[in-house]
PAKOLKE-643069 format. One record per residue: residue number from 1; x, y, z of N, C-alpha, C in turn. Coordinates in Angstrom, 1 decimal. Example, Ala and Ser with C-alpha at 12.3 -4.5 7.8 and 13.67 -1.06 7.14 Angstrom:
 lumgu     nx     ny     nz    cax    cay    caz     cx     cy     cz
     1   13.2   -5.7    7.8   12.3   -4.5    7.8   13.2   -3.3    7.8
     2   12.8   -2.2    7.1   13.7   -1.1    7.1   12.9    0.0    7.9
//
This chain:
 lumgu     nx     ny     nz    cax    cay    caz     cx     cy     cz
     1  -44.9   -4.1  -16.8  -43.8   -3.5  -16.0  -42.8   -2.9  -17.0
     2  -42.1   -2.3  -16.5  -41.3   -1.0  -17.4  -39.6   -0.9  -17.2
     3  -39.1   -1.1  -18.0  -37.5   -0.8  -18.1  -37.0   -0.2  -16.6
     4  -37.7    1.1  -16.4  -37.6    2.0  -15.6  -37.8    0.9  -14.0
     5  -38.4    0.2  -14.0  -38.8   -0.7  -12.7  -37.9   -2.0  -13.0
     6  -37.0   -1.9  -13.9  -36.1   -3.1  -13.3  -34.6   -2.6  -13.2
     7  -34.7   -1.2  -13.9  -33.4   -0.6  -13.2  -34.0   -0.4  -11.5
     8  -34.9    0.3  -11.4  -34.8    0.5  -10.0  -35.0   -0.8   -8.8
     9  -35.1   -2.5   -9.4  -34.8   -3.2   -8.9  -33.6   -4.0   -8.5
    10  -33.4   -3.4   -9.6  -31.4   -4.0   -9.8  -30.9   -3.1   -8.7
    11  -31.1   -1.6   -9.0  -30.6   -0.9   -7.7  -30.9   -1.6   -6.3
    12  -32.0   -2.0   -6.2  -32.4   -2.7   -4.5  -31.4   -4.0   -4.4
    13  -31.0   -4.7   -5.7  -30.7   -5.6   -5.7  -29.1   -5.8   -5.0
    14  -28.6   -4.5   -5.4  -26.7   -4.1   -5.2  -27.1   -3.3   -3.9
    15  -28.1   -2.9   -3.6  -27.9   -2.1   -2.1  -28.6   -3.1   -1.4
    16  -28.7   -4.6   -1.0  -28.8   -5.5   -0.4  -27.6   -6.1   -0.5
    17  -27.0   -6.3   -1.5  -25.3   -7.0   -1.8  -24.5   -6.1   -0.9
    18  -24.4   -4.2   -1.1  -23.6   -4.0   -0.4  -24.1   -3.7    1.4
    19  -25.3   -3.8    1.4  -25.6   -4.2    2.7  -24.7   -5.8    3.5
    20  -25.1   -6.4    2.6  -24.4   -7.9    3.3  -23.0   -7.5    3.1
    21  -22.1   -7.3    2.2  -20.8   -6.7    2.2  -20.6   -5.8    3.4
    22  -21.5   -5.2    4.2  -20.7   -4.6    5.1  -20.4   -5.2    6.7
    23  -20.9   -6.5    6.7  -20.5   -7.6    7.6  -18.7   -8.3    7.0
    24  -18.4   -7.5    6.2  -17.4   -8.6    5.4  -15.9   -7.7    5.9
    25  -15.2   -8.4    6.4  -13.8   -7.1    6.8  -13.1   -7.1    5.3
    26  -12.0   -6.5    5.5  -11.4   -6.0    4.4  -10.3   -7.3    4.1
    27  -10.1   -8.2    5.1   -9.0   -9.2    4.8  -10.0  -10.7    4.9
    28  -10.9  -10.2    4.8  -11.9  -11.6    4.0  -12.9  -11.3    2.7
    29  -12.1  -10.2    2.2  -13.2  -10.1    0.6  -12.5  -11.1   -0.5
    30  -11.6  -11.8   -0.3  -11.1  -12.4   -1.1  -11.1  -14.0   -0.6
    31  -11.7  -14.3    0.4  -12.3  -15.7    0.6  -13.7  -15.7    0.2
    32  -13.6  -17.3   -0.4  -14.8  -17.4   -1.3  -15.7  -17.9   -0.3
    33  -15.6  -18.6    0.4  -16.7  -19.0    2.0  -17.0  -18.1    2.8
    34  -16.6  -17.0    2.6  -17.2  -15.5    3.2  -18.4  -15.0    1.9
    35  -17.0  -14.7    0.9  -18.0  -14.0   -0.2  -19.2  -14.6   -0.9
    36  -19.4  -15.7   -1.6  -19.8  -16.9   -1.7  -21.3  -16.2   -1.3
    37  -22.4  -16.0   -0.5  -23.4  -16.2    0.0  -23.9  -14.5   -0.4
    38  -23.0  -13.2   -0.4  -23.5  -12.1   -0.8  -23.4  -12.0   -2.2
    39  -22.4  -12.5   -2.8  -22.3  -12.6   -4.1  -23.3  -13.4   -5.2
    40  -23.4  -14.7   -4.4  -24.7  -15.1   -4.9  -25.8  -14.5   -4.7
    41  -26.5  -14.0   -3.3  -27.6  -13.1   -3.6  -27.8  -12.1   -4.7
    42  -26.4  -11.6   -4.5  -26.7  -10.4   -5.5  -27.4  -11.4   -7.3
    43  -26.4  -12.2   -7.7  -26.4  -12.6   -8.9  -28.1  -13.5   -8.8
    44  -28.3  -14.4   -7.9  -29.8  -14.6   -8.5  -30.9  -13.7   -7.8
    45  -30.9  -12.3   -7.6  -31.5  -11.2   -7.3  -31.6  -10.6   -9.0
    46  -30.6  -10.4   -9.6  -30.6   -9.7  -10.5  -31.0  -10.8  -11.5
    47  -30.5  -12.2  -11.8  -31.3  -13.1  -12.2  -32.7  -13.2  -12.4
    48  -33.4  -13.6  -10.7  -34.7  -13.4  -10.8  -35.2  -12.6  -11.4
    49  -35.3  -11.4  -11.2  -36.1  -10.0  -11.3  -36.0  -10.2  -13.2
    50  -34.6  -10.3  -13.7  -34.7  -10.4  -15.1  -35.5  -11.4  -16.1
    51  -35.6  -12.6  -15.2  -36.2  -13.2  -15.6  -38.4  -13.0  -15.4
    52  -38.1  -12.7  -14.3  -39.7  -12.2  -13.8  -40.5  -10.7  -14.7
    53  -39.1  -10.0  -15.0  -39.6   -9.3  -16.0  -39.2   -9.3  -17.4
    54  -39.2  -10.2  -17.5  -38.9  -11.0  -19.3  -38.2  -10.1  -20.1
    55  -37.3  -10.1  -19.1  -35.7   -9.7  -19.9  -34.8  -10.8  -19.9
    56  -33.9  -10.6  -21.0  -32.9  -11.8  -21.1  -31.7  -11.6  -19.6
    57  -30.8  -12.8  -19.4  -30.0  -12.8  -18.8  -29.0  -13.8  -18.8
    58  -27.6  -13.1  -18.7  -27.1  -12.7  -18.3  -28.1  -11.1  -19.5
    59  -28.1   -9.6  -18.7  -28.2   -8.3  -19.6  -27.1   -7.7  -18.8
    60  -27.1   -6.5  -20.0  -26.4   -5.2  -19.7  -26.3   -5.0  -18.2
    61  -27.6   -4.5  -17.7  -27.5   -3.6  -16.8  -27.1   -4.7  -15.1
    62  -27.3   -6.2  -15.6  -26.9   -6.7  -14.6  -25.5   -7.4  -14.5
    63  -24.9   -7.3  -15.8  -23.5   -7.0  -15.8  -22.9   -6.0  -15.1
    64  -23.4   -4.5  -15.4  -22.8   -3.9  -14.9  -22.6   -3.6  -13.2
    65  -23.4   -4.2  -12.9  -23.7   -4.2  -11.3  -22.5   -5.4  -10.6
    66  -22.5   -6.8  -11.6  -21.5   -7.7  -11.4  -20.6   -7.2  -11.4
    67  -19.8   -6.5  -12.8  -18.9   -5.7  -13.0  -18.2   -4.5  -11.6
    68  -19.3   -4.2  -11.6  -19.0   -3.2  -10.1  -19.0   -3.8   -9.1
    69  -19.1   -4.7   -8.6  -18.8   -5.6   -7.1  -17.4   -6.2   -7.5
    70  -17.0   -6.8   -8.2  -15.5   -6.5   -8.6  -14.6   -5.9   -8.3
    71  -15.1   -4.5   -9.5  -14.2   -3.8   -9.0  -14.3   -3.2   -7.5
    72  -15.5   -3.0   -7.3  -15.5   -2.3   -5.6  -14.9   -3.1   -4.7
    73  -15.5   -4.5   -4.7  -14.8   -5.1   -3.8  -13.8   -6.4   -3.7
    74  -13.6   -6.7   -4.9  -12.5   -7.8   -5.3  -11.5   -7.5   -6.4
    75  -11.2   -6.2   -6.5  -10.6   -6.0   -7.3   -9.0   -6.9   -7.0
    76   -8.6   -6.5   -5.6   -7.3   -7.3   -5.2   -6.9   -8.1   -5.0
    77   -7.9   -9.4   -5.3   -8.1  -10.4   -4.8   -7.2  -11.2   -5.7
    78   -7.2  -11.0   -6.8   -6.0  -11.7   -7.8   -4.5  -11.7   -7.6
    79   -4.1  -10.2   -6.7   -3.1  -10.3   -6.5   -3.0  -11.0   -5.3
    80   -4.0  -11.0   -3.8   -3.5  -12.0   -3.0   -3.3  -13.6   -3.6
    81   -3.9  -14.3   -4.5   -4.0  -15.6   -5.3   -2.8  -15.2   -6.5
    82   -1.6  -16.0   -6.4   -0.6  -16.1   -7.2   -1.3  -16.9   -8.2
    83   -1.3  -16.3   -9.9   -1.6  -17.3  -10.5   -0.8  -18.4  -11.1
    84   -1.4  -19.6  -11.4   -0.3  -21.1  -11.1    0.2  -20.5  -12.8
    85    1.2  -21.2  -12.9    2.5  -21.1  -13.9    2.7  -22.4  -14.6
    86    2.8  -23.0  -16.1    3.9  -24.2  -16.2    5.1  -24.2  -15.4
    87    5.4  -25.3  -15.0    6.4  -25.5  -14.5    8.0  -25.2  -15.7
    88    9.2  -24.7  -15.1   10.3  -24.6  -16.6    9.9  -25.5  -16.9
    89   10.9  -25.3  -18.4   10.8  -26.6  -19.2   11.7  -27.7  -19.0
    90   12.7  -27.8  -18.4   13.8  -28.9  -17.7   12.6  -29.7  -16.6
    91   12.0  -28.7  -16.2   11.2  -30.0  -14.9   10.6  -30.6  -15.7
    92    9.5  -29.9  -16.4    8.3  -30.5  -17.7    8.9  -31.2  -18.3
    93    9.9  -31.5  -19.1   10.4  -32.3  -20.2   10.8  -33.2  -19.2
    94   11.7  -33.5  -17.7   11.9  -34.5  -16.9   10.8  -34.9  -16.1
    95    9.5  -34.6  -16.3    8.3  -35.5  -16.0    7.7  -36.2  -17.1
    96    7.8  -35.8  -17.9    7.1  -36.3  -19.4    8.2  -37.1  -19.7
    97    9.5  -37.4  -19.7   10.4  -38.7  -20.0   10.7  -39.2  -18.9
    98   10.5  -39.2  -17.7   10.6  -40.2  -16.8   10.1  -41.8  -16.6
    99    8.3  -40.9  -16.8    7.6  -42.0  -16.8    7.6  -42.8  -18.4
   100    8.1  -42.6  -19.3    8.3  -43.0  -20.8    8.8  -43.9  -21.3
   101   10.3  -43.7  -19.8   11.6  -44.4  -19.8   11.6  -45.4  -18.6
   102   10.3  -45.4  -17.7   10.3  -46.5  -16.9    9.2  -47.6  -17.5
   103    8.5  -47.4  -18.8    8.0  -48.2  -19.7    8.2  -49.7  -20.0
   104    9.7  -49.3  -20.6   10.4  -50.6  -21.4   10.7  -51.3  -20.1
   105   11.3  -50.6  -19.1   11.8  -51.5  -18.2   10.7  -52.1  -17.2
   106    9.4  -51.9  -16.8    8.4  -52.1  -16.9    7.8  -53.7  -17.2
   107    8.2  -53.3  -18.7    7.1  -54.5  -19.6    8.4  -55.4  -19.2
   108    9.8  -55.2  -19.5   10.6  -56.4  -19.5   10.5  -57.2  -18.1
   109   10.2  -56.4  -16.8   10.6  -57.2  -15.5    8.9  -58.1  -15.6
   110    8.1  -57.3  -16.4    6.6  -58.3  -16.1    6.8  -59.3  -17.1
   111    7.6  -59.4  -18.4    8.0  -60.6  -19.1    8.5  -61.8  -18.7
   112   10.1  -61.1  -17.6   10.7  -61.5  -17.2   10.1  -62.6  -16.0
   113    9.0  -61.7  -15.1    9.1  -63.2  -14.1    7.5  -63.6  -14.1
   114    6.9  -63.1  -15.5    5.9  -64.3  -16.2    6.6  -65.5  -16.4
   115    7.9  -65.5  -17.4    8.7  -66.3  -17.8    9.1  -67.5  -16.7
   116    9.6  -66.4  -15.3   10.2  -67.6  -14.3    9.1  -68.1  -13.3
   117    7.7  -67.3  -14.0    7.1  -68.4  -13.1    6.6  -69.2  -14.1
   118    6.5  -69.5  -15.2    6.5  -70.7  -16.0    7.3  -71.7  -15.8
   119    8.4  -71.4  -15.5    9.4  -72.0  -15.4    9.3  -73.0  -14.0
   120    8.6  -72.1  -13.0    9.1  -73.5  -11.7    7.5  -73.8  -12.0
   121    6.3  -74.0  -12.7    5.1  -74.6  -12.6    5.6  -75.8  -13.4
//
């Protein structure tokens, strides 16, 4: 089998992906329990075949097809998903010494009434 027959597989492979994509509205391309099931087709479609025609994988040309469902159809999806942030540093630094400083006082109250139950045994 020939270069030439696994480009033209990959092709079958993204015009079944954008087949299943056209059951998908435009305000669910960015849920993963929608996309999830065409997305995977596509990737072990283009898997398969690369491996059935003893080409490596992840390759080129099935990057580029990943690459292109992306952009075609998830490109916006980053901006609906806010990406998470450190918190400032006043919060950060008053979570990291909070629990630090409830430590000492901690060990002393477990000293403390080990001590007084020694005391009434």
């Amino acid at each position: 089998l020939t270069e030439g027959n696994y480009t033209d597989i990959t092709q079958q492979c993204w015009d079944y992906f954008v087949d299943l994509m056209r059951n998908v509205t435009t305000s669910e391309l960015c849920e993963w329990k929608v996309i999830s099931r065409p997305y995977s087709e596509l990737q072990g479609c283009l898997e398969y075949w690369a491996e059935r025609l003893n080409h490596s994988y992840p390759n080129a040309l099935a990057e580029q097809y990943i690459f292109q469902s992306h952009h075609h159809y998830f490109h916006n999806c980053t901006l609906e998903h806010p990406e998470y942030f450190d918190p400032p540093e006043d919060v950060l630094l008053a979570m990291i010494i909070a629990p630090i400083c409830l430590i000492p006082f901690l060990v002393t109250l477990v000293i403390w009434r080990s001590k007084d139950g020694k005391a009434q045994a």
